[in-house]
VOPAGU-2260 file (C-alpha; in pm, 1 decimal, decimal comma):
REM VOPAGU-2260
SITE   aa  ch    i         X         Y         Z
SITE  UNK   A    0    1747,1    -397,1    1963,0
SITE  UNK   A    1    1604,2    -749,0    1872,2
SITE  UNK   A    2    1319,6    -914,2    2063,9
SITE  UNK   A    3    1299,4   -1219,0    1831,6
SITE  UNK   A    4    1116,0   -1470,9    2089,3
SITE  UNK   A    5     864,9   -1227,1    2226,9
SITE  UNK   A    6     784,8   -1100,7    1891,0
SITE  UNK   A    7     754,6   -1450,6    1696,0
SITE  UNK   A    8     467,9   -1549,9    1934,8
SITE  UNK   A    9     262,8   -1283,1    1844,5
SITE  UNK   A   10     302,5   -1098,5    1563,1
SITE  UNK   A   11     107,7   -1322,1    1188,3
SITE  UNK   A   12     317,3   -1226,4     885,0
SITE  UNK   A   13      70,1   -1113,7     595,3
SITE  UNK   A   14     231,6   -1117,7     216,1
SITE  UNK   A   15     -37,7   -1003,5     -45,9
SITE  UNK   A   16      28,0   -1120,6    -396,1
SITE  UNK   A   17     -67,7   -1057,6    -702,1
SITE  UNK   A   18     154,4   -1295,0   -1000,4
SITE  UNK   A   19     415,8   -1267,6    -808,1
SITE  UNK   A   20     754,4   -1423,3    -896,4
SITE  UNK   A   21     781,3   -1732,5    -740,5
SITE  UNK   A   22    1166,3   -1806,4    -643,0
SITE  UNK   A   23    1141,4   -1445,8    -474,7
SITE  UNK   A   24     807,1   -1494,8    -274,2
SITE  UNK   A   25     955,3   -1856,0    -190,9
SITE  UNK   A   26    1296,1   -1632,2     -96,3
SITE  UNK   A   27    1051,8   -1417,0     112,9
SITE  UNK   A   28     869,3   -1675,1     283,3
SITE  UNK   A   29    1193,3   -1859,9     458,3
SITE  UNK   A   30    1339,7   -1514,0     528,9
SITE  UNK   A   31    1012,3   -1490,0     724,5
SITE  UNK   A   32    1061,2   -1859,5     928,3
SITE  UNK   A   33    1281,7   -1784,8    1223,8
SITE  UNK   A   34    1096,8   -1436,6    1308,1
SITE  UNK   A   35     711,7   -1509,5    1316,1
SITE  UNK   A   36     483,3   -1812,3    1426,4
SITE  UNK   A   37     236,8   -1796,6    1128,7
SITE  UNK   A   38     277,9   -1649,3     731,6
SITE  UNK   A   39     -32,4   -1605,0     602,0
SITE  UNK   A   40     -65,1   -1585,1     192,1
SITE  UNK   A   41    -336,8   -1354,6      86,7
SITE  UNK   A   42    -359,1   -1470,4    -301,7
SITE  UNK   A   43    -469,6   -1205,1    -524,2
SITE  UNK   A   44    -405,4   -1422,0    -801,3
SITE  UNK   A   45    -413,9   -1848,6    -822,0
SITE  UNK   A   46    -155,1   -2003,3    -615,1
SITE  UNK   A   47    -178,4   -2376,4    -718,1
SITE  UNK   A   48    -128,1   -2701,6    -462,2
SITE  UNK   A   49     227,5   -2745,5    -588,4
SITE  UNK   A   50     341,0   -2391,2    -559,3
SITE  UNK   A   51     169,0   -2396,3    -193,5
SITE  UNK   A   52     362,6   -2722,5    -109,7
SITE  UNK   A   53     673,1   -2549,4    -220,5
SITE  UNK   A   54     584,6   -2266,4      -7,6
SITE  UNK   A   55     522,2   -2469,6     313,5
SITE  UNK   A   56     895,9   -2634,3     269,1
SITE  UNK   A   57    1036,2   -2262,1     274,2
SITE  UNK   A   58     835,3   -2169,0     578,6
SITE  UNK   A   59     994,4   -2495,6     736,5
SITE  UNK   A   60     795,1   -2557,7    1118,2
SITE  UNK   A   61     612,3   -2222,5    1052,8
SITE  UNK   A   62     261,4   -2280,7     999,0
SITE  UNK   A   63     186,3   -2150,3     609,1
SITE  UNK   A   64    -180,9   -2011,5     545,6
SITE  UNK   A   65    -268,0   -1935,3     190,0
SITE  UNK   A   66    -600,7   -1698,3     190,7
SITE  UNK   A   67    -789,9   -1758,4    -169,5
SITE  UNK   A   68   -1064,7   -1495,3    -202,9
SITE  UNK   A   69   -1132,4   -1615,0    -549,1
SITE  UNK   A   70   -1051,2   -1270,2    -769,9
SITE  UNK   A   71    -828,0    -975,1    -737,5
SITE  UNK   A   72    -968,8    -778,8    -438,6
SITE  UNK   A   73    -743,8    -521,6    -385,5
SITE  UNK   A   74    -493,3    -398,3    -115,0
SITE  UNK   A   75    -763,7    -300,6     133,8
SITE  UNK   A   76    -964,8    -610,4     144,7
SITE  UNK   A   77    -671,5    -807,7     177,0
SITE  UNK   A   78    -491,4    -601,1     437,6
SITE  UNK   A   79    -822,8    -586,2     679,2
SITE  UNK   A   80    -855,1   -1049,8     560,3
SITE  UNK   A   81    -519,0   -1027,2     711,1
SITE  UNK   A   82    -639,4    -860,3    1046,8
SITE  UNK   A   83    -894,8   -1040,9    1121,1
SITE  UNK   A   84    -652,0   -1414,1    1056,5
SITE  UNK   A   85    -423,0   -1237,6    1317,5
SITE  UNK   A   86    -662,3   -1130,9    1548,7
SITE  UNK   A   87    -785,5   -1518,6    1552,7
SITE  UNK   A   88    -430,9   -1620,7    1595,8
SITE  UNK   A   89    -411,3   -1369,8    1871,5
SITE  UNK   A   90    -163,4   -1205,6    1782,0
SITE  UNK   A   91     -18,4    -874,6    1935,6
SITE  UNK   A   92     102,7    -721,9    1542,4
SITE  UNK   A   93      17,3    -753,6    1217,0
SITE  UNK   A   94     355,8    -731,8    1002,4
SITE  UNK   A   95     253,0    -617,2     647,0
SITE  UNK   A   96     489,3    -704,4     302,2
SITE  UNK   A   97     419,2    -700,2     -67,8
SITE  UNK   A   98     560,3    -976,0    -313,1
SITE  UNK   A   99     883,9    -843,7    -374,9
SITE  UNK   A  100     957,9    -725,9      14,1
SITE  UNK   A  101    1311,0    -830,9     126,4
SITE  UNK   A  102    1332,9    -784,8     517,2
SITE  UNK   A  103    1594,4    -897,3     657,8
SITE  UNK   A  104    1652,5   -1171,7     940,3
SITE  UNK   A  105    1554,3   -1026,2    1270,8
SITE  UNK   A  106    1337,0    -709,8    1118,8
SITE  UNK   A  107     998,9    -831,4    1292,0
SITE  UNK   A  108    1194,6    -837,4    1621,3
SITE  UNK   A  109    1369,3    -526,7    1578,7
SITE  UNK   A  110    1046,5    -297,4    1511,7
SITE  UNK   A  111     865,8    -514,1    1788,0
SITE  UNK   A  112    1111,9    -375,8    2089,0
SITE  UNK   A  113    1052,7      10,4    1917,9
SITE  UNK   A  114     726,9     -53,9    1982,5
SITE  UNK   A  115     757,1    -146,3    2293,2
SITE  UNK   A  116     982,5     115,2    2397,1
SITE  UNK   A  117     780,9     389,1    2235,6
SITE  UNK   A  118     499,1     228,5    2474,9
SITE  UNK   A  119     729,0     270,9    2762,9
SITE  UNK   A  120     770,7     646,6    2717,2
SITE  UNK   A  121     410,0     715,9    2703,6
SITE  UNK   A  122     372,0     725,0    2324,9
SITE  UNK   A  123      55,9     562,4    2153,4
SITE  UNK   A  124     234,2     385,6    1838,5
SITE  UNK   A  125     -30,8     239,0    1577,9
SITE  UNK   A  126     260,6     130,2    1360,4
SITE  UNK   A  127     647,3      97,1    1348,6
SITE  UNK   A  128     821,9      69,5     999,5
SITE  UNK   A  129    1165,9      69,2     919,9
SITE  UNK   A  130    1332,7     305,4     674,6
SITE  UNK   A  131    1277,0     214,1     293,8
SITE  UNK   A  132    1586,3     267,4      96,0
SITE  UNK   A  133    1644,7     214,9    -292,4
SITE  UNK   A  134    1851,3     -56,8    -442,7
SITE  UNK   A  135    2188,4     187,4    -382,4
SITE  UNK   A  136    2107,2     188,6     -27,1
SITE  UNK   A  137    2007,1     520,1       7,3
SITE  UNK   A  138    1775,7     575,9     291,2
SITE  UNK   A  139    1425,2     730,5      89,4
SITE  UNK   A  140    1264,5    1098,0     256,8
SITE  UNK   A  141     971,7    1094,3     477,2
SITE  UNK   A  142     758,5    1328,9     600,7
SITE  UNK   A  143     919,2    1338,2     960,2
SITE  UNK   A  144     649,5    1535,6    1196,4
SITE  UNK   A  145     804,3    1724,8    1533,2
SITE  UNK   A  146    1119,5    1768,6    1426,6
SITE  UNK   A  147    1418,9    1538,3    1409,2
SITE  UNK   A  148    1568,8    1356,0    1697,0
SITE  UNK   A  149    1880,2    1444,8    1891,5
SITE  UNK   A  150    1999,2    1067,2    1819,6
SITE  UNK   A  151    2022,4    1006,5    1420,6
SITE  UNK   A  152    1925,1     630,8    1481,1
SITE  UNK   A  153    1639,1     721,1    1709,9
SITE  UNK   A  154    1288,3     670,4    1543,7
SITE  UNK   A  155    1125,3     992,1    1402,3
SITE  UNK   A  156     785,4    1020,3    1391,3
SITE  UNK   A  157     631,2    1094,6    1070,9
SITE  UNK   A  158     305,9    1118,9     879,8
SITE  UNK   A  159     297,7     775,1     706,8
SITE  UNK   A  160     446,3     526,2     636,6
SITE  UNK   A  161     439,4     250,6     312,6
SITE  UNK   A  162     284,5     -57,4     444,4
SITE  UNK   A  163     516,4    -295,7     366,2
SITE  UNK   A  164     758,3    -352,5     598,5
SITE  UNK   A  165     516,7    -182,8     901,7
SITE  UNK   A  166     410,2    -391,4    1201,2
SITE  UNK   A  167     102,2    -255,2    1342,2
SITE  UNK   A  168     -56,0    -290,0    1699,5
SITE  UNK   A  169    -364,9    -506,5    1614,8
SITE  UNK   A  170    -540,5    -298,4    1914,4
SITE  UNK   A  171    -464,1       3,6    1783,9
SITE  UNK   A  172    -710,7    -109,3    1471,6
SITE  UNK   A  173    -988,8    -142,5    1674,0
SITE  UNK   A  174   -1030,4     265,7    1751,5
SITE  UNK   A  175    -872,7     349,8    1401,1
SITE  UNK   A  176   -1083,4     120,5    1220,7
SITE  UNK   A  177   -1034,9     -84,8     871,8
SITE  UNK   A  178    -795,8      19,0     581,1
SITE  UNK   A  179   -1041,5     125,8     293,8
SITE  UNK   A  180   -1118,6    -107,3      68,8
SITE  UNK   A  181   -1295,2     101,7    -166,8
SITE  UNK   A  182    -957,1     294,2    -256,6
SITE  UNK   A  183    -836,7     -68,0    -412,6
SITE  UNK   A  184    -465,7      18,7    -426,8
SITE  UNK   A  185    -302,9     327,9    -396,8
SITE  UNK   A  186    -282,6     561,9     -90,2
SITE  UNK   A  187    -444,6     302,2     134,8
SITE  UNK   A  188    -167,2     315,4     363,5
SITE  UNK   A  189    -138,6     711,4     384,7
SITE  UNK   A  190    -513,3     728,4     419,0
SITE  UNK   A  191    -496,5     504,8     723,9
SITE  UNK   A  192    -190,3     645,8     893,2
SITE  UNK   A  193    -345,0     987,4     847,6
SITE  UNK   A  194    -656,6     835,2    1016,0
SITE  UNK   A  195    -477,6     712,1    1325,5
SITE  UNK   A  196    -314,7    1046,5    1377,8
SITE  UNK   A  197    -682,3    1215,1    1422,0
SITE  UNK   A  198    -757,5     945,7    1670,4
SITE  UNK   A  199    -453,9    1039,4    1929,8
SITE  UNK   A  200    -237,7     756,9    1742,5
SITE  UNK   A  201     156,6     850,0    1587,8
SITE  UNK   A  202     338,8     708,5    1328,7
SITE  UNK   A  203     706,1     581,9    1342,8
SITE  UNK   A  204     990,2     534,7    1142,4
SITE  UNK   A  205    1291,2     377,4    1267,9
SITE  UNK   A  206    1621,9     439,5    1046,4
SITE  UNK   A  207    1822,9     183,9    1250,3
SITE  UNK   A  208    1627,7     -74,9    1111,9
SITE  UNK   A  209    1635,0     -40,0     677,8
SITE  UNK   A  210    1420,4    -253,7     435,2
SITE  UNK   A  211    1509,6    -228,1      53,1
SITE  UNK   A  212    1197,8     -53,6    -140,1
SITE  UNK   A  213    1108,2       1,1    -487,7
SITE  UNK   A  214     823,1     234,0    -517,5
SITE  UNK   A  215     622,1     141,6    -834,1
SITE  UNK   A  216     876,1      74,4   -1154,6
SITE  UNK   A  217    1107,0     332,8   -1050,8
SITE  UNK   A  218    1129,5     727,2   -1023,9
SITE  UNK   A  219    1097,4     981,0   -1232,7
SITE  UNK   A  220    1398,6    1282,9   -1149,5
SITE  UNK   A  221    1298,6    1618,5   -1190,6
SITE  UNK   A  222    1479,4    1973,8   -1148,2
SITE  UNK   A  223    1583,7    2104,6    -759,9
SITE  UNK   A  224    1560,4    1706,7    -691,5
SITE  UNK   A  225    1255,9    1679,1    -689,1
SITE  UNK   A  226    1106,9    1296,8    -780,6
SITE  UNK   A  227     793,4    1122,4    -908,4
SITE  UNK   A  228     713,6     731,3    -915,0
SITE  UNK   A  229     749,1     617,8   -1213,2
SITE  UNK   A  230     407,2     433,0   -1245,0
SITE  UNK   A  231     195,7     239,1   -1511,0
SITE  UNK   A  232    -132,0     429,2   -1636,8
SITE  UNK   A  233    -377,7     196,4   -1428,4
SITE  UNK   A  234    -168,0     301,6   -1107,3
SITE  UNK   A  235    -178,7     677,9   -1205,2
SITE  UNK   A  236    -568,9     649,5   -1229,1
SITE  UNK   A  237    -573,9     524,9    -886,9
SITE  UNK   A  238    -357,9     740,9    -761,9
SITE  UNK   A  239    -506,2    1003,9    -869,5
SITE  UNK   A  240    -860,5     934,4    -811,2
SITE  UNK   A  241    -767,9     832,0    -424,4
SITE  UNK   A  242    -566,8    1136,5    -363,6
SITE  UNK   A  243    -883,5    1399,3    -494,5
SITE  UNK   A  244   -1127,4    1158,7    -287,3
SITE  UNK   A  245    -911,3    1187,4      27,4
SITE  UNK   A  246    -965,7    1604,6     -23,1
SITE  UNK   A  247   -1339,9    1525,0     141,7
SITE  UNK   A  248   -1191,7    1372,7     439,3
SITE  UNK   A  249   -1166,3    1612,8     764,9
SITE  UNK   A  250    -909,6    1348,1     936,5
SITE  UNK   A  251    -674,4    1458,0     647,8
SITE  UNK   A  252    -450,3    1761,5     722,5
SITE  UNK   A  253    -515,3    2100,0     514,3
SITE  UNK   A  254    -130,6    2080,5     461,3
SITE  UNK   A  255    -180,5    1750,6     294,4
SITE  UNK   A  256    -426,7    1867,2     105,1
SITE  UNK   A  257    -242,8    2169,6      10,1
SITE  UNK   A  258       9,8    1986,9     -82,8
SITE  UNK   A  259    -137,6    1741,5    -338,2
SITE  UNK   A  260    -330,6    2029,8    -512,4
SITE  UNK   A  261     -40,8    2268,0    -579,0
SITE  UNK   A  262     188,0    1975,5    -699,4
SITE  UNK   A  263    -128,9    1824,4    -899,9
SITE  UNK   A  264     -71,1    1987,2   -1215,4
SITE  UNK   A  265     314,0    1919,5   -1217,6
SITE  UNK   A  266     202,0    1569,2   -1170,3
SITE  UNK   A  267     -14,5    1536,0   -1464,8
SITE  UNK   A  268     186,6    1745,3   -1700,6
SITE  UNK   A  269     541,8    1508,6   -1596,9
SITE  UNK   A  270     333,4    1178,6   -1639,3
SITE  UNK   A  271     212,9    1277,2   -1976,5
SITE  UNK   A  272     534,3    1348,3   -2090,5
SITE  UNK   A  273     723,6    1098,1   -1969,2
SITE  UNK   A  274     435,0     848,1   -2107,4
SITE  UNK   A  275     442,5    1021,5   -2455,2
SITE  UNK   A  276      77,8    1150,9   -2448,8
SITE  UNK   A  277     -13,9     753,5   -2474,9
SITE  UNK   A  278    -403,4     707,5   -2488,4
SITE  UNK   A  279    -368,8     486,8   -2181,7
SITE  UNK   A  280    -223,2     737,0   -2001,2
SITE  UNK   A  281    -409,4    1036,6   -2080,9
SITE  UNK   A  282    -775,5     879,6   -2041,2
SITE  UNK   A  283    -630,7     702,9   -1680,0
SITE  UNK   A  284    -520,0    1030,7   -1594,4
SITE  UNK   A  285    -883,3    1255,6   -1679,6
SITE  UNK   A  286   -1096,6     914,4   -1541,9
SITE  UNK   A  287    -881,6     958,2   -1258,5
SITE  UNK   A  288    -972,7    1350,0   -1195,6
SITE  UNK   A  289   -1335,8    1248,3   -1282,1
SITE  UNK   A  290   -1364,6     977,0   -1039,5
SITE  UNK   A  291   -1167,6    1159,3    -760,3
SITE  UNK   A  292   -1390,5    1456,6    -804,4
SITE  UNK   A  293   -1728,7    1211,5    -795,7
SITE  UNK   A  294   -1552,5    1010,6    -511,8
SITE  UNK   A  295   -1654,3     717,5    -724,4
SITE  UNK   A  296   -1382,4     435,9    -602,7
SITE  UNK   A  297   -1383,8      76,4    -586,5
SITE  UNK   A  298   -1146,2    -122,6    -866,6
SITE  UNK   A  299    -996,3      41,8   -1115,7
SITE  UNK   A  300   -1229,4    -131,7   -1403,6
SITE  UNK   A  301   -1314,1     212,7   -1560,7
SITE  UNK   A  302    -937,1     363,9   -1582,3
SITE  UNK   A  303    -916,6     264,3   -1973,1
SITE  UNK   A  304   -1302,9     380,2   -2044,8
SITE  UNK   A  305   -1309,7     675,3   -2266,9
SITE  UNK   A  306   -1504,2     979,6   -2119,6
SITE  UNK   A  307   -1747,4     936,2   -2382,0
SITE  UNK   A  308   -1834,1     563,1   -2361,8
SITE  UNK   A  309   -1885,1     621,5   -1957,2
SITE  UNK   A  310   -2162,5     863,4   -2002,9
SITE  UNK   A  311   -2534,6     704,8   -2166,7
SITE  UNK   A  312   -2618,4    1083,6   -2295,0
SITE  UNK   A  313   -2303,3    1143,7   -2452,0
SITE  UNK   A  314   -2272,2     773,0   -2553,1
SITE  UNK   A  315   -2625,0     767,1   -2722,8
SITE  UNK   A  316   -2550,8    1114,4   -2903,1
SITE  UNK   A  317   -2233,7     927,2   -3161,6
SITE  UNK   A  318   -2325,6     773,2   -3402,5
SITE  UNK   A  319   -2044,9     503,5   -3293,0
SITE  UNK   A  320   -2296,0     425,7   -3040,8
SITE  UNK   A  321   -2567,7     387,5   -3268,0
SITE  UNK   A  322   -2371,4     122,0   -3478,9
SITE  UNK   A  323   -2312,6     -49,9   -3193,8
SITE  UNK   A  324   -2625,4    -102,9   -3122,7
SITE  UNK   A  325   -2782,1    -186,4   -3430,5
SITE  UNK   A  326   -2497,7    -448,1   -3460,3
SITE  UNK   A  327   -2559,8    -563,0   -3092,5
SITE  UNK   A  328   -2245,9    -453,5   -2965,4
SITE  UNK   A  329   -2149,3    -294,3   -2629,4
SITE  UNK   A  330   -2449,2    -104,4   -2446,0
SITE  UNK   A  331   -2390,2     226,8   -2242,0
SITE  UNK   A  332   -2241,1     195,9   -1914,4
């Protein structure tokens, strides 16, 4: 099921970063070298001359391109930077991976030929990604759509799938459009796949090709097996806020929707817990709600902003506000 030659000449390889650790991204970057014709480096955070020299040696006769926007811009921005370098290159995919990815030798290939034998049978596939499993090897749930196949290895289509690891049809993104760049980080991926499913687009999984993934700093089990990501309080703000925005949006299912909301106060009552009622957590969490609500996105600057700093009438009604500015201190957002 590999298509290594075919696939190398047109599929770009796009790794966003963000402080990543360096052996592993260098790991990642010659695991990439005898699959695609060009790894391109969107840099989140500095990546300095040495570091990209060392990074050119791993990619070998691959050409290395290191993207530098300057500042942390998110997974949208980067994700649609990376689109645009591929559609330059033309390229036929875009084949998406975070820092820590580890796919293995022959993985672009393999979910090239599903595309193109989805293609062959008629089916319009925005995106192919193989089957995340945890660090046991234990292939992770999706939300499978149209019932399962009569061949276990056969792909399934689903819902969504998590963007790293997925090679997507770079035509496809012309009728589904960009990946939202407002949402930052955090449901980008789910937004987007949910967005190519309105357009006549389906999403694929295929479980004969695996890719090890961690999902945030591990999971949180609950009764009946049930599970929650185990995520910092920044990440739970964005989550949050990004799921409640996505309620407005008519290209997302009502049993989506449904979904969220009924499990929404499980959600918020397990996260508190688990983070010990921290101030962190419980201001990400109610900015979160606020912001969702408003569907006021963009980066997550305001997760850590108390309710009552973010608001000039409430602000200007403390008399902490008052001291501060007498003493010249922080003004009202």
């Amino acid at each position: 099921m590999t298509d290594t030659a075919a696939a190398r000449a047109r599929c770009v390889a796009g790794i966003v970063i963000y402080h990543p650790q360096f052996t592993a991204l260098q790991r990642l970057v010659a695991s990439l070298a005898d699959d695609v014709p060009t790894i391109a480096i969107y840099a989140n955070s500095p990546v300095s001359g040495a570091e990209q020299l060392a990074l050119a040696a791993a990619a070998g006769r691959v050409e290395l391109v290191v993207l530098r926007p300057g500042l942390n811009r998110g997974l949208g921005v980067a994700y649609n930077a990376l689109r645009q370098l591929a559609e330059a290159c033309g390229s036929e995919f875009l084949f998406l991976l975070d820092q820590d990815s580890e796919p293995r030798p022959g993985l672009v290939g393999a979910l090239a030929a599903t595309h193109r034998a989805l293609a062959a049978r008629g089916e319009r596939a925005a995106v192919v990604g193989p089957q995340p499993v945890d660090a046991a090897g234990e292939a992770m749930r999706l939300s499978t759509t149209g019932g399962l196949p009569s061949e276990e290895a056969a792909p399934r289509r689903t819902r969504f799938v998590i963007s790293s690891g997925s090679l997507i049809r770079l035509d496809s993104l012309a009728t589904i459009g960009d990946f939202r760049s407002d949402y930052f980080i955090d449901a980008i991926d789910v937004e987007w796949c949910l967005r190519a499913g309105a357009a006549g687009y389906s999403i694929w999984v295929d479980p004969a090709v695996a890719m090890p993934h961690q999902l945030g700093r591990g999971v949180i089990r609950l009764p009946l097996g049930l599970l929650l990501t185990d995520q910092p309080a920044r990440r739970l703000y964005t989550y949050i806020r990004n799921q409640l925005a996505m309620l407005r949006l008519r290209h997302v299912p009502p049993s989506h929707k449904a979904k969220f909301l009924v499990s929404l106060p499980v959600r918020l009552a397990v996260h508190l817990v688990h983070h010990r009622f921290s101030r962190d957590c419980v201001i990400a969490l109610l900015n979160g709600l606020a912001d969702g609500m408003r569907n006021r996105l963009g980066p997550p600057d305001r997760a850590f902003i108390p309710w009552w700093r973010s608001s000039p009438r409430l602000r200007l009604a403390t008399p902490a506000a008052i001291s501060d500015s007498a003493s010249g201190g922080e003004r009202p957002a």
